[in-house]
TORRO-642984 format. One line per field, with one value per atom (N, C-alpha, C): residue number from 1; residue in one letter; atom name; x, y, z. Coordinates in steps of 0.02 Angstrom, whole numbers, m for minus. Each point is the difference from the previous one (the first is absolute). Example, Ala and Ser with C-alpha at 12.3 -4.5 7.8 and 13.67 -1.06 7.14 Angstrom:
BEGIN
i = 1|1|1|2|2|2
aa = a|a|a|s|s|s
at = N|CA|C|N|CA|C
east = 660|m45|45|m18|42|m39
north = m284|59|60|53|59|55
up = 390|0|0|m36|3|37
// end
This chain:
BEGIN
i = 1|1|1|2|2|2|3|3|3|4|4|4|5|5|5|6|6|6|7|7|7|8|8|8|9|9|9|10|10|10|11|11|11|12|12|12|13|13|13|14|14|14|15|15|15|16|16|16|17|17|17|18|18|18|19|19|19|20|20|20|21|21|21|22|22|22|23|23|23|24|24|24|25|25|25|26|26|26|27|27|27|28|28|28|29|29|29|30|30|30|31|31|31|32|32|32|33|33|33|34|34|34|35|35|35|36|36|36|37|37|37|38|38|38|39|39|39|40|40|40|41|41|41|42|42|42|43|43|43|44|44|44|45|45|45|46|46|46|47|47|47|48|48|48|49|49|49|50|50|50|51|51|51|52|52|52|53|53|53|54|54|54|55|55|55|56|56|56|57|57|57|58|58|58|59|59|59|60|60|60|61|61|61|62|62|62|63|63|63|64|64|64|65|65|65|66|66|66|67|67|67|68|68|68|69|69|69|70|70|70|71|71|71|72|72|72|73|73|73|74|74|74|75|75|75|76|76|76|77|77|77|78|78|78|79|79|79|80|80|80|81|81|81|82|82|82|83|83|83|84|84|84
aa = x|x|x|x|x|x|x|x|x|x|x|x|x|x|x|x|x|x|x|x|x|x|x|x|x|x|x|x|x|x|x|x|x|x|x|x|x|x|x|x|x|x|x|x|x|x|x|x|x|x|x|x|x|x|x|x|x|x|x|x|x|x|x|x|x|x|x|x|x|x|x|x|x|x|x|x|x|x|x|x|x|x|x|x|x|x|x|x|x|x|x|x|x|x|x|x|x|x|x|x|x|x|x|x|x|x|x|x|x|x|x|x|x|x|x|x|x|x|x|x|x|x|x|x|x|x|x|x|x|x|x|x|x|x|x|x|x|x|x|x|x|x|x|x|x|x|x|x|x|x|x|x|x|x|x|x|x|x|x|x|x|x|x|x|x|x|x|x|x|x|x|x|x|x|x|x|x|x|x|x|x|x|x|x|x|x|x|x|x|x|x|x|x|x|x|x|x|x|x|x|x|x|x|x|x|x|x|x|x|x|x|x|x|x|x|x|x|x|x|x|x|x|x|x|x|x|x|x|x|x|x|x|x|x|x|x|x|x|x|x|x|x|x|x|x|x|x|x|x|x|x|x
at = N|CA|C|N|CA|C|N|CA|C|N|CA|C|N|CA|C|N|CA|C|N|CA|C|N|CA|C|N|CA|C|N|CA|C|N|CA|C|N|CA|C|N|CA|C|N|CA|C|N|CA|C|N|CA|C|N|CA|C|N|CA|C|N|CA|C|N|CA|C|N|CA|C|N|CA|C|N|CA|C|N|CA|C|N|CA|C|N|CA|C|N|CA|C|N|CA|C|N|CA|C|N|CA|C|N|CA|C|N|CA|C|N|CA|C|N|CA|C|N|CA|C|N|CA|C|N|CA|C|N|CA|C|N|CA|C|N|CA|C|N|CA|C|N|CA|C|N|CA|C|N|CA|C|N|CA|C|N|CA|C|N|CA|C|N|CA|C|N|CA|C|N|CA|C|N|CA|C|N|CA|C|N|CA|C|N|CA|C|N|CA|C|N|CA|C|N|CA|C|N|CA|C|N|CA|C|N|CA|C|N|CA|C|N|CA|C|N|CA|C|N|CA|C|N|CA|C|N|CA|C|N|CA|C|N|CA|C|N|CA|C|N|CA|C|N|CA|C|N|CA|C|N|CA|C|N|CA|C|N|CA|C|N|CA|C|N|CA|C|N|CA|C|N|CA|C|N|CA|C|N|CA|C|N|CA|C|N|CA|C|N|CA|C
east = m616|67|48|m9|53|m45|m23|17|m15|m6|42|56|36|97|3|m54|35|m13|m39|m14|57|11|61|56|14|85|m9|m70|12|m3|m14|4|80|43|67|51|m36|40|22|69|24|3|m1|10|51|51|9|32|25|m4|75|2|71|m17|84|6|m12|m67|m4|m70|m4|m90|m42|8|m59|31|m18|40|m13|m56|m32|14|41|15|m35|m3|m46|30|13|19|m32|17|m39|53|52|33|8|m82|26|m18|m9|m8|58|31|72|m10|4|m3|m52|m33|m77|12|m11|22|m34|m29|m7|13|m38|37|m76|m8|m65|20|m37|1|m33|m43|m41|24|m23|m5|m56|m53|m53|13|35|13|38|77|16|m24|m46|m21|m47|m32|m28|33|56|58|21|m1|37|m36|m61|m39|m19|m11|23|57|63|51|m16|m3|m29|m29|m57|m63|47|33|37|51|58|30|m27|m69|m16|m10|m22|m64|75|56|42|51|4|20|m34|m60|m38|m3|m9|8|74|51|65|19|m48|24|40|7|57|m32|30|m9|m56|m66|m10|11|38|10|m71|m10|m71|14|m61|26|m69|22|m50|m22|19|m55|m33|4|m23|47|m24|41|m56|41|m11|39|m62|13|11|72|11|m14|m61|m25|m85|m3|m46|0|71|6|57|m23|15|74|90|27|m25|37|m28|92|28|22|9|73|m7|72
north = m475|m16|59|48|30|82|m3|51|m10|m68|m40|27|m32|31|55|53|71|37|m15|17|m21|m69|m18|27|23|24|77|53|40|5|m57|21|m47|19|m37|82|39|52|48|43|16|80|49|53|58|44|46|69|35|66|12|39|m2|57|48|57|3|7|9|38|28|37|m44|m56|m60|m26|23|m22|m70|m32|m48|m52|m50|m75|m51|m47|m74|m59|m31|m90|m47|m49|m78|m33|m9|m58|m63|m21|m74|m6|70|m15|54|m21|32|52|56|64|26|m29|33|73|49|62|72|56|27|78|49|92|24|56|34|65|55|60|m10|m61|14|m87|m23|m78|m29|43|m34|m20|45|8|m51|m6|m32|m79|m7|m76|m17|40|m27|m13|62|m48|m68|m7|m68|m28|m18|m40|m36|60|m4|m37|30|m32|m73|m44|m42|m42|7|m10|m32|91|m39|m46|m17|m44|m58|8|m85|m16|12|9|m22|25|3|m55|m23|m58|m69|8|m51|m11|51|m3|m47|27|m24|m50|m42|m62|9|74|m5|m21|m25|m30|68|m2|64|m39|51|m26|m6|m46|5|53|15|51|m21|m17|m1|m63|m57|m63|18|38|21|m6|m33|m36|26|39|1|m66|m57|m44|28|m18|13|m25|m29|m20|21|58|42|42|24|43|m59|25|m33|34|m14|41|38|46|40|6|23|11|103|13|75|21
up = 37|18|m15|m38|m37|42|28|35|62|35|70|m14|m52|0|m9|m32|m11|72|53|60|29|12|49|m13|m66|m25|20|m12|24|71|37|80|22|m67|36|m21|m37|m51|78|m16|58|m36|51|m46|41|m54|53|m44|22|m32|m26|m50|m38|m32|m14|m14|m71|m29|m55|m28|m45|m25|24|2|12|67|63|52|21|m8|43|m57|21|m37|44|m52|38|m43|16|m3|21|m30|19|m2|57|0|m30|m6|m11|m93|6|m86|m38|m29|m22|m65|24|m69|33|39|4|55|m34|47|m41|38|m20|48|m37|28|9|25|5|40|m37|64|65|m4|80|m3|59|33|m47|21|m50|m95|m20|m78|m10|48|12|m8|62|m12|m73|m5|m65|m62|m5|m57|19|55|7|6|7|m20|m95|m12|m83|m8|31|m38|23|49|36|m60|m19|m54|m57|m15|m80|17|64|13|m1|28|16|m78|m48|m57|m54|m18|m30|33|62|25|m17|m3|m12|m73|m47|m76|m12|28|m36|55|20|39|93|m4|72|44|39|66|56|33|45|71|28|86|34|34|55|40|41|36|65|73|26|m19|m32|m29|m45|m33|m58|m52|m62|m51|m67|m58|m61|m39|m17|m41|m56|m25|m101|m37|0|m55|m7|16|13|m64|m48|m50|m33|m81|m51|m16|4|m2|m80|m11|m74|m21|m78|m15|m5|37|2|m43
// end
Protein backbone atom coordinates (compact mmCIF):
# COMPACT_ATOMS: atom_id res chain seq x y z
CA UNK A 1 0.00 0.00 0.00
CA UNK A 2 2.58 2.57 0.95
CA UNK A 3 4.30 2.51 -2.09
CA UNK A 4 0.80 2.25 -4.21
CA UNK A 5 0.68 5.94 -2.62
CA UNK A 6 4.32 6.77 -3.02
CA UNK A 7 3.91 5.90 -6.91
CA UNK A 8 0.57 7.69 -7.36
CA UNK A 9 1.80 11.03 -5.52
CA UNK A 10 4.89 10.90 -7.55
CA UNK A 11 2.93 10.56 -10.81
CA UNK A 12 0.78 13.72 -9.59
CA UNK A 13 4.34 15.82 -8.68
CA UNK A 14 4.61 18.77 -11.31
CA UNK A 15 7.96 20.16 -12.02
CA UNK A 16 9.58 23.25 -13.48
CA UNK A 17 12.68 25.33 -13.58
CA UNK A 18 13.57 28.38 -11.38
CA UNK A 19 16.46 30.77 -11.23
CA UNK A 20 18.49 29.22 -8.77
CA UNK A 21 22.01 26.73 -8.26
CA UNK A 22 19.45 23.97 -8.07
CA UNK A 23 17.27 24.92 -11.06
CA UNK A 24 14.79 22.07 -11.30
CA UNK A 25 11.88 22.19 -8.46
CA UNK A 26 9.13 19.50 -8.01
CA UNK A 27 5.86 19.47 -5.95
CA UNK A 28 3.06 17.34 -5.03
CA UNK A 29 0.08 19.32 -4.89
CA UNK A 30 -2.03 17.36 -3.01
CA UNK A 31 0.42 16.90 -0.32
CA UNK A 32 1.32 20.32 1.35
CA UNK A 33 5.24 21.19 2.08
CA UNK A 34 6.10 18.39 -0.04
CA UNK A 35 8.63 20.06 -2.56
CA UNK A 36 11.93 19.72 -3.47
CA UNK A 37 15.36 21.41 -5.75
CA UNK A 38 17.90 19.35 -7.77
CA UNK A 39 20.61 20.28 -10.36
CA UNK A 40 19.17 17.78 -12.90
CA UNK A 41 15.21 16.53 -13.19
CA UNK A 42 16.38 13.29 -12.15
CA UNK A 43 18.14 14.53 -8.65
CA UNK A 44 15.43 16.46 -8.51
CA UNK A 45 12.80 13.72 -8.38
CA UNK A 46 14.49 11.58 -6.06
CA UNK A 47 14.64 14.28 -3.34
CA UNK A 48 11.17 14.49 -3.59
CA UNK A 49 10.52 11.35 -3.26
CA UNK A 50 12.41 11.22 0.05
CA UNK A 51 10.87 14.19 1.14
CA UNK A 52 7.51 12.32 0.17
CA UNK A 53 8.63 9.13 2.47
CA UNK A 54 9.51 11.37 5.49
CA UNK A 55 6.11 13.36 4.97
CA UNK A 56 4.06 10.40 4.83
CA UNK A 57 6.14 8.49 7.85
CA UNK A 58 6.07 11.75 10.21
CA UNK A 59 2.31 12.34 9.24
CA UNK A 60 1.35 9.10 10.23
CA UNK A 61 3.59 9.15 13.55
CA UNK A 62 1.89 12.43 14.84
CA UNK A 63 -1.68 11.41 13.86
CA UNK A 64 -2.19 13.98 10.65
CA UNK A 65 -4.64 13.38 8.43
CA UNK A 66 -2.67 11.81 4.62
CA UNK A 67 -4.72 12.96 1.50
CA UNK A 68 -5.64 9.85 -0.88
CA UNK A 69 -4.36 10.31 -3.96
CA UNK A 70 -5.79 8.31 -7.00
CA UNK A 71 -8.02 5.98 -4.37
CA UNK A 72 -5.29 5.42 -2.60
CA UNK A 73 -5.66 6.03 1.17
CA UNK A 74 -2.89 5.86 4.04
CA UNK A 75 -4.97 4.52 7.01
CA UNK A 76 -3.68 6.33 10.46
CA UNK A 77 -3.67 3.90 12.39
CA UNK A 78 -0.95 2.16 10.67
CA UNK A 79 1.79 4.23 13.10
CA UNK A 80 1.64 4.62 16.76
CA UNK A 81 1.72 8.60 17.17
CA UNK A 82 5.29 9.02 19.25
CA UNK A 83 6.07 11.89 21.48
CA UNK A 84 8.71 14.57 19.70
Amino acid sequence: MLTDYIQAAMRHARYEMIDDRKPFYGAIPECPSVWATGETLEACREELQRVLEDWIVLGLRLGHPIPAIDSIAMPPEKLEPIDV
